[in-house]
C-alpha positions as CSV (number, residue, x, y, z in Angstrom):
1,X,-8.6,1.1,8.3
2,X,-9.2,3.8,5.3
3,X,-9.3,2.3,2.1
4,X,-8.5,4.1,-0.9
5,X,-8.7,2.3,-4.3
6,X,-9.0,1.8,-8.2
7,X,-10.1,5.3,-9.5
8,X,-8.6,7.4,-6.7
9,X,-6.5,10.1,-8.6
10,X,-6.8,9.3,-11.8
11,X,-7.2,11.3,-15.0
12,X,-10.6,11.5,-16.8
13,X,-11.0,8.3,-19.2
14,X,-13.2,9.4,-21.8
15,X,-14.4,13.1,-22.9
16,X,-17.9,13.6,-24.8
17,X,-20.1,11.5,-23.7
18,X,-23.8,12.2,-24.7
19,X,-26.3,13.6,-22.1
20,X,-28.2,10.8,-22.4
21,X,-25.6,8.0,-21.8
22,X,-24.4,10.5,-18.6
23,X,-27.5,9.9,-17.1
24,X,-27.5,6.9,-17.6
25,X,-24.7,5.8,-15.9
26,X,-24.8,8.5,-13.3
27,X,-28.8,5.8,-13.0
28,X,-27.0,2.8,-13.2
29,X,-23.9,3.8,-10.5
30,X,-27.2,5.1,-7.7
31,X,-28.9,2.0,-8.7
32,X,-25.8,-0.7,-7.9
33,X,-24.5,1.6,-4.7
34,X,-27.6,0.9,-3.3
35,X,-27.6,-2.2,-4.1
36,X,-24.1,-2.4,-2.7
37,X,-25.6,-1.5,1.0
38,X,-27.6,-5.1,0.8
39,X,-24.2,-7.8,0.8
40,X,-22.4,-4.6,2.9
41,X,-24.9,-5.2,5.8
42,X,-24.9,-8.9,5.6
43,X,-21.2,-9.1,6.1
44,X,-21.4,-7.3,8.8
45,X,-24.0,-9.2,10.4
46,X,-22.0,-12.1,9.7
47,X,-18.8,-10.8,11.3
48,X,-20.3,-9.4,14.4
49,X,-22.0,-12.7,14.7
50,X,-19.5,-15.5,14.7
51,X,-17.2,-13.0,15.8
52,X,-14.7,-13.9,13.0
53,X,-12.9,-10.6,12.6
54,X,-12.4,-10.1,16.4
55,X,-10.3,-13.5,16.6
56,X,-7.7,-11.6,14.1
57,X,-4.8,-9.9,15.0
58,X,-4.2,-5.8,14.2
59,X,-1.3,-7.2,11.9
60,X,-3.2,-10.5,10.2
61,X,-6.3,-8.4,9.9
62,X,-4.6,-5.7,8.1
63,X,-3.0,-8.3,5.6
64,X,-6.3,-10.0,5.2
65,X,-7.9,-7.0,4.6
66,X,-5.2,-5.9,1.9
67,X,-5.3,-8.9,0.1
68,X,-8.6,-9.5,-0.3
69,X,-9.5,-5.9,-1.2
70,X,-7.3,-5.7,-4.0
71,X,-7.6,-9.1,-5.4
72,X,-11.1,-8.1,-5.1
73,X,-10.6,-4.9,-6.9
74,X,-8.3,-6.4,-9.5
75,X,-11.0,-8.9,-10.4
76,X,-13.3,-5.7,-10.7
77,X,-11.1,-4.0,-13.0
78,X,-11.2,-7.1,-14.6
79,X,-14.9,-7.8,-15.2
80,X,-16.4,-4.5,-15.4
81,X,-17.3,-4.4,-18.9
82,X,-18.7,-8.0,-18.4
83,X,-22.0,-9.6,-17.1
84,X,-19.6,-10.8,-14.3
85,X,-18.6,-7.1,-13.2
86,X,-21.7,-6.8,-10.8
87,X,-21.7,-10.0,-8.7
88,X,-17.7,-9.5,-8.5
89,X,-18.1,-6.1,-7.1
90,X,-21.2,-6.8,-4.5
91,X,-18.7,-9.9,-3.6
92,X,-16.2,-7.1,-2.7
93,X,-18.6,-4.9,-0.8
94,X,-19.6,-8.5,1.2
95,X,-15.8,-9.0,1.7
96,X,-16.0,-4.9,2.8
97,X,-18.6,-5.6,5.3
98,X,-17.1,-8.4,6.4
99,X,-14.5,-6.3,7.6
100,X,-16.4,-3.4,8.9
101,X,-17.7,-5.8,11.4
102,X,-14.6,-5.4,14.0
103,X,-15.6,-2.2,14.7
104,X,-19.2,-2.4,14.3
105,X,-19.0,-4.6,17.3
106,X,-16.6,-2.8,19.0
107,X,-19.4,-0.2,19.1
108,X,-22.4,-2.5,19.5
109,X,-20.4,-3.0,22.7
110,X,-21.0,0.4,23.8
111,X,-24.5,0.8,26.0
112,X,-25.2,3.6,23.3
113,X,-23.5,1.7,20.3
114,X,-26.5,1.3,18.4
115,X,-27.6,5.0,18.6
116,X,-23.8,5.8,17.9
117,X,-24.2,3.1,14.4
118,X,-27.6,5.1,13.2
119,X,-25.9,8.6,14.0
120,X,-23.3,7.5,12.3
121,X,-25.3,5.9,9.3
122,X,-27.5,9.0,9.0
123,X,-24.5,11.1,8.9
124,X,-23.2,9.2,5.9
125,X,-26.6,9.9,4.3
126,X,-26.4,13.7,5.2
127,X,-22.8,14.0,3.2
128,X,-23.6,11.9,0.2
129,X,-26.8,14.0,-0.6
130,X,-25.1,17.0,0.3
131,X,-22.0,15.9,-2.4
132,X,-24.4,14.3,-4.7
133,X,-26.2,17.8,-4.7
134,X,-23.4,20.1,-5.2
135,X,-22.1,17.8,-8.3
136,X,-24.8,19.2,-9.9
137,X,-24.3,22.6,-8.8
138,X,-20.8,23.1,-9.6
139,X,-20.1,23.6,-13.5
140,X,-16.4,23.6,-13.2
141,X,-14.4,20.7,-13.6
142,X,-12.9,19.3,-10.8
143,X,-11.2,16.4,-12.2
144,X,-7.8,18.2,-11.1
145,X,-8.4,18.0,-7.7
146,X,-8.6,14.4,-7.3
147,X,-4.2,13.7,-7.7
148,X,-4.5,16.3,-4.2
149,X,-6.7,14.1,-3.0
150,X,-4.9,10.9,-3.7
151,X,-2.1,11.7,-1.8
152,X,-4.1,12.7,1.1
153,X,-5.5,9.3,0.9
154,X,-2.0,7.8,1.0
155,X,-0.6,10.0,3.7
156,X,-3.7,8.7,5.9
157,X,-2.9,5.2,4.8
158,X,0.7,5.5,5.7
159,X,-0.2,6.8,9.2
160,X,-3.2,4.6,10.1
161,X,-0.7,1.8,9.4
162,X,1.9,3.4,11.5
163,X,-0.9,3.9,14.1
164,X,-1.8,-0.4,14.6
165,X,1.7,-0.1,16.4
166,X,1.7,3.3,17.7
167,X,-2.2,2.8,19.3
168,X,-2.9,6.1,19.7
169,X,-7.1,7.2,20.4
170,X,-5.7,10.9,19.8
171,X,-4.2,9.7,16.5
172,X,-7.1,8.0,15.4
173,X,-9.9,10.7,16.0
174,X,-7.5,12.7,14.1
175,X,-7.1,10.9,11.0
176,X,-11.1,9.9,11.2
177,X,-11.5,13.7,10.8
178,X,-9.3,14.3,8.1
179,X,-10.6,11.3,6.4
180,X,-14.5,12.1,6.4
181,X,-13.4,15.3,5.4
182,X,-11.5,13.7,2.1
183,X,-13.7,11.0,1.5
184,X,-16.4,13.7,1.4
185,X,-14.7,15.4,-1.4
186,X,-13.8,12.1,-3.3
187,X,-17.6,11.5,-3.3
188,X,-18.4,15.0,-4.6
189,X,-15.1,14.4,-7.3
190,X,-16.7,10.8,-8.5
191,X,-20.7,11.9,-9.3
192,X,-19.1,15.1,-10.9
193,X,-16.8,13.1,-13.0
194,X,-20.1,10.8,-14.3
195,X,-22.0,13.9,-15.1
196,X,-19.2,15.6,-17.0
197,X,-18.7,12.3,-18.8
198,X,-15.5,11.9,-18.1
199,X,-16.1,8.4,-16.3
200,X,-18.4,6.3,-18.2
201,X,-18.7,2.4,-16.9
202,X,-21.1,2.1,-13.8
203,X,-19.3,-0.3,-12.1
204,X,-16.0,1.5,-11.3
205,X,-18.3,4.7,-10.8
206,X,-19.8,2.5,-8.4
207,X,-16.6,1.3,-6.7
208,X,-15.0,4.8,-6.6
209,X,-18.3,6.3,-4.5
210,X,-18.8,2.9,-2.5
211,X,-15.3,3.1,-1.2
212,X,-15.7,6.8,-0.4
213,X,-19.1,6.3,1.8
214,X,-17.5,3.1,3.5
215,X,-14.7,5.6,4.5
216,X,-16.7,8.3,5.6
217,X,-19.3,5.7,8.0
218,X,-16.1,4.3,9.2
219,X,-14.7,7.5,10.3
220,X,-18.0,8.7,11.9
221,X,-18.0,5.7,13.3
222,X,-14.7,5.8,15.4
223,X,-15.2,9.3,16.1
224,X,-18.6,9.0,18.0
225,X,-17.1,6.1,19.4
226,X,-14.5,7.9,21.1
227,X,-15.6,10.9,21.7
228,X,-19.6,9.7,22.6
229,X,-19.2,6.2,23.8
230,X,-20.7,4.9,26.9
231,X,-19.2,2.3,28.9
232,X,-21.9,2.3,31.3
């Protein structure tokens, strides 16, 4: 299900920020993300192979997933300006990964699901260097744009909720469009907010843009396997 978390909608934190420390944490926050990918895949793994996920319920998964994102984030919010703020958040993107797994395997299931995994994993890529690339194009500021954004988020959170009782394949390739399509934009609203200075601690940098690419490979995800699975 679409997460949508800690600096979602916020207003900038902190104006002025040198060039220098800019690029450093605009360093530091590519430098953890891809670090984030390493305990993302494990989980995963680890899901698809004991099968742990699959054994949940829609409705226990959901609250499973709820509370252990957002004690997960709270402990984040916590601990970011301590030495404890990295191994907290890469225990989140584990726990993240963890979850991703039902529908990894739901895919790996497919006779093309792990062509349908890479497509979707390279399309991921695709959007985050596009984003990441017209951060640094743009010189306006589009810190304004993220409250729009926010309650997009909680619109599709409302209706993918409504949707684990609904079970709807048409309502789900729906909101997996509209959901690449504003994750996409988080992801170009986070880097830009790092350059301008307006967001200054790696971590929840980190966090914001994790939980905008986990979104956006999720989405892919379901749409290719709807629309492109192969049963056969």
């Amino acid at each position: 299900m679409n997460t949508s978390l800690q600096t979602y909608g916020t207003a900038p934190r902190t104006l002025g920020a040198s060039a220098a420390e800019r690029n450093r944490v605009l360093r530091n926050t590519y430098w953890l993300l891809a670090l984030s990918m390493v305990p993302t895949v494990l989980g995963a793994w680890l899901g698809v192979s004991t099968g742990i996920t699959r054994a949940l319920s829609p409705m226990v998964s959901l609250v499973v997933f709820m509370a252990g994102a957002f004690g997960l984030m709270f402990a984040i919010e916590k601990t970011k300006n301590s030495a404890a703020g990295v191994p907290v958040l890469l225990a989140f993107t584990f726990f993240m990964g963890l979850m991703l797994s039902r529908l990894v395997g739901t895919v790996l299931g497919l006779s093309n699901g792990a062509g349908l995994i890479m497509t979707a994993f390279a399309g991921t890529g695709a959007i985050f260097l596009g984003m990441a690339t017209l951060s640094t194009v743009i010189k306006r500021d589009v810190s304004a744009m993220g409250k729009w954004l926010f309650v997009g988020v909680i619109g599709l959170l409302a209706v993918g909720v409504a949707n684990i009782f609904i079970q709807s394949s048409a309502l789900v390739l729906t909101l997996s469009v509209l959901s690449v399509g504003i994750f996409s934009a988080f992801i170009l609203h986070d880097l830009k907010r790092v350059q301008d200075g307006h967001e200054i601690n790696y971590i929840t940098a980190t966090l914001g843009v994790y939980l905008s690419l986990y979104n956006v490979f999720q989405s892919l995800l379901a749409i290719l396997g709807i629309v492109g699975g192969n049963n056969e």
